[in-house]
LOBA-741842 format. One record per residue (C-alpha): x, y, z; residue number from 1. Coordinates in steps of 0.25 Angstrom, whole numbers. Layout:
<nodes>
<node <X; Y; Z>; NUM>
...
</nodes>
This chain:
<nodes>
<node <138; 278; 163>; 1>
<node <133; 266; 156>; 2>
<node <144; 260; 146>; 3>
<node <144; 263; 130>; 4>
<node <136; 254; 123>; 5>
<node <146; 248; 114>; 6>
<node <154; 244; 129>; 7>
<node <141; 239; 133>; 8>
<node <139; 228; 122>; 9>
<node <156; 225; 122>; 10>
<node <152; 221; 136>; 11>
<node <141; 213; 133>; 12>
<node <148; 204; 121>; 13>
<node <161; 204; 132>; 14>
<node <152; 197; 140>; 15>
<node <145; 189; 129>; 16>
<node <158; 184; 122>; 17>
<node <167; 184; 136>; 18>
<node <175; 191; 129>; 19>
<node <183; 204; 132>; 20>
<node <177; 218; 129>; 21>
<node <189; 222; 121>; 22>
<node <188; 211; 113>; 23>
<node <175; 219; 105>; 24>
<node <178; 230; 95>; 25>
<node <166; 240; 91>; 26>
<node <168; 235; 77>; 27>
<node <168; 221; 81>; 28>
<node <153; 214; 73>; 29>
<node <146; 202; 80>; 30>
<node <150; 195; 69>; 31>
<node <165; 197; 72>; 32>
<node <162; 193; 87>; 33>
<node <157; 181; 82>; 34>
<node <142; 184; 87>; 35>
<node <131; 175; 83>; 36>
<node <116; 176; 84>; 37>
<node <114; 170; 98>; 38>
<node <126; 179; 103>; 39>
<node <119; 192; 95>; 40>
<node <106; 189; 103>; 41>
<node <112; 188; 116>; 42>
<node <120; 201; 114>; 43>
<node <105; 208; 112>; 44>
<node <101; 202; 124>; 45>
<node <113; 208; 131>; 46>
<node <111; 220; 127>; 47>
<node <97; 221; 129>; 48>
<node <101; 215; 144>; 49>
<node <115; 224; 146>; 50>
<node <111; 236; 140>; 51>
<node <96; 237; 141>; 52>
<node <92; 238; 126>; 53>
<node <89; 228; 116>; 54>
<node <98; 225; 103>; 55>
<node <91; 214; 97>; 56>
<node <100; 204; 92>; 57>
<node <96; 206; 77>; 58>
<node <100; 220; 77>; 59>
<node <117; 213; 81>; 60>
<node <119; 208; 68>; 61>
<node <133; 201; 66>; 62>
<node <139; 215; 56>; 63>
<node <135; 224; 69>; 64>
<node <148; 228; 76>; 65>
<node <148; 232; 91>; 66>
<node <149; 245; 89>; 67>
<node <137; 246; 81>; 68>
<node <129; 238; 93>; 69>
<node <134; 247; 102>; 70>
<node <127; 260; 94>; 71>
<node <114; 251; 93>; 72>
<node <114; 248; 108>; 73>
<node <118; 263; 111>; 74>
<node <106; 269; 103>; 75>
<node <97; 260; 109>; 76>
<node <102; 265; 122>; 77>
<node <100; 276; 119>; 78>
<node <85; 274; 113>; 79>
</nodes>
């Protein structure tokens, strides 16, 4: 059974930011994480890596929360 999207990008940013898993909230926005530019294209690319589809770092803009980012992954899972 393959983990819930949101779980999916909590792992990713974990790994990203060295930092544990329960420190993210869904409600949390990149720009409360502190995320810049460079960080939201390698987030992309780790997506597209990790999860085998492809969010393109314009589409994670700094207002976007993780929840919401997990519901775009998710429907383009299931595209």
């Amino acid at each position: 059974m393959r983990a819930a999207p949101y779980d999916q990008l909590v792992e990713i940013l974990a790994r990203l930011h060295d930092t544990p898993a329960d420190r993210f909230t869904p409600e949390a926005t990149f720009a409360d994480l502190d995320v810049d530019s460079l960080t939201m294209v390698e987030i992309s690319i780790r997506i597209e890596r990790d999860l085998g589809v492809t969010v393109h770092d314009s589409e994670l803009r700094p207002t976007l929360t993780l929840a919401g980012t997990a519901e775009l992954i998710a429907a383009r899972q299931a595209a």
